[in-house]
C-alpha angles and dihedrals in degrees: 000000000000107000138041127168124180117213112207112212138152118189098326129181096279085231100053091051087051094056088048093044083047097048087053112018096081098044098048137071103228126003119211115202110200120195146124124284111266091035102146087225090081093068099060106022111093135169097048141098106254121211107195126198111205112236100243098054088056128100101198140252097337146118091262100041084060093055079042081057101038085049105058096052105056101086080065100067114097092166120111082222128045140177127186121220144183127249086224093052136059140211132231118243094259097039084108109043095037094053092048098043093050086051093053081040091059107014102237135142097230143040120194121182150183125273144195126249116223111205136164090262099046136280143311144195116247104201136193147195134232115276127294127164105202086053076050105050082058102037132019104226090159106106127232094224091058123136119245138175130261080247091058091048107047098042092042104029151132100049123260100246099194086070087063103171096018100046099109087044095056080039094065091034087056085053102053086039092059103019101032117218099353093142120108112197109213108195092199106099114236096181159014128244104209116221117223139171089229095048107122092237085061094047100047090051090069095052115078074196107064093025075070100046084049098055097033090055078044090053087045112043086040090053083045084066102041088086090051090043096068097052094054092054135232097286142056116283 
């Protein structure tokens, strides 16, 4: 088998996770829909794996309750490629095959691309640039949806939950810090981040509270990496 995606969800508009299942289901090998036990979704999706997080092991909506998610369903993957959506967003109908073929091109371990932002008053390229870990050590322009090799599971994954928000970007920190530059940027856009009033970016961003929480985990998990920063060196591997 050669692709999984997971696609993280918790009691989404039924519309809107069709519209994610549609964009993937028909350019991967095998979908894995994670979510919590009682999600509606359940009833009416059909054609995928399901991992299922029992309710009571859940902690909620929350940055941590969607690396609970992730979590749970990695055992799942057989592919030797995996990405991992969200049940908001969609991908383009090359995202796949496009992500896969530039890593056997170059022979890294991640790709990582471009993508469009969806807003109320139309759409926008987010462009990148090629890897550097000093830029990353003080922005985390590596996105979440990006495409890695079964090697890169298996040896740095599950997620390290403490981190919550930040957990993809200390992901992606963990992998230069033991692999070196193993990160191809591909500036064709595969897919759209959908902008939403309920998003828990959006949400967060109205509470002093959790805007704290968010840059405190960020100070954390960043200071967390100073020690390993100096043996990798300044520059690039």
């Amino acid at each position: 088998m050669k692709s999984s995606v997971i696609i993280n969800t918790y009691n989404e508009d039924p519309n809107i996770l069709r519209r994610a299942v549609d964009s993937y289901i028909d350019q991967c090998d095998q979908l894995i829909i994670s979510t919590v036990e009682g999600d509606k979704s359940l009833k009416y999706i059909k054609g995928v794996d399901w991992a299922i997080l029992p309710k009571a092991k859940h902690v909620g909506k929350s940055p941590f309750g969607s690396f609970q998610q992730i979590n749970n369903a990695l055992p799942m993957v057989k592919g030797e490629y995996f990405c991992w959506a969200s049940g908001n967003d969609y991908a383009q109908p090359h995202k796949i095959l496009m992500e896969i073929d530039t890593l056997i091109r170059t022979k890294a371990h991640v790709c990582y691309s471009s993508f469009y932002v969806h807003k109320m008053n139309g759409r926008k390229l987010q462009p990148f640039h090629d890897y550097d870990y000093q830029r990353h050590l003080q922005n985390n322009f590596v996105s979440d949806c990006s495409m890695i090799t079964r090697y890169i599971l298996d040896k740095y994954l599950p997620f390290h939950q403490q981190w919550n928000n930040m957990a993809y970007w200390d992901l992606w920190l963990r992998v230069y810090e033991g692999e070196g530059n193993v990160f191809a940027y591909n500036p064709i856009p595969t897919w759209t981040y959908v902008h939403r009033d309920t998003d828990m970016s959006k949400v967060r961003k109205k509470s002093p509270e959790q805007i704290a929480k968010n840059n405190q985990d960020k100070i954390n998990m960043l200071k967390h990496h100073e020690g390993i920063k100096s043996k990798v060196g300044a520059g690039n591997h």
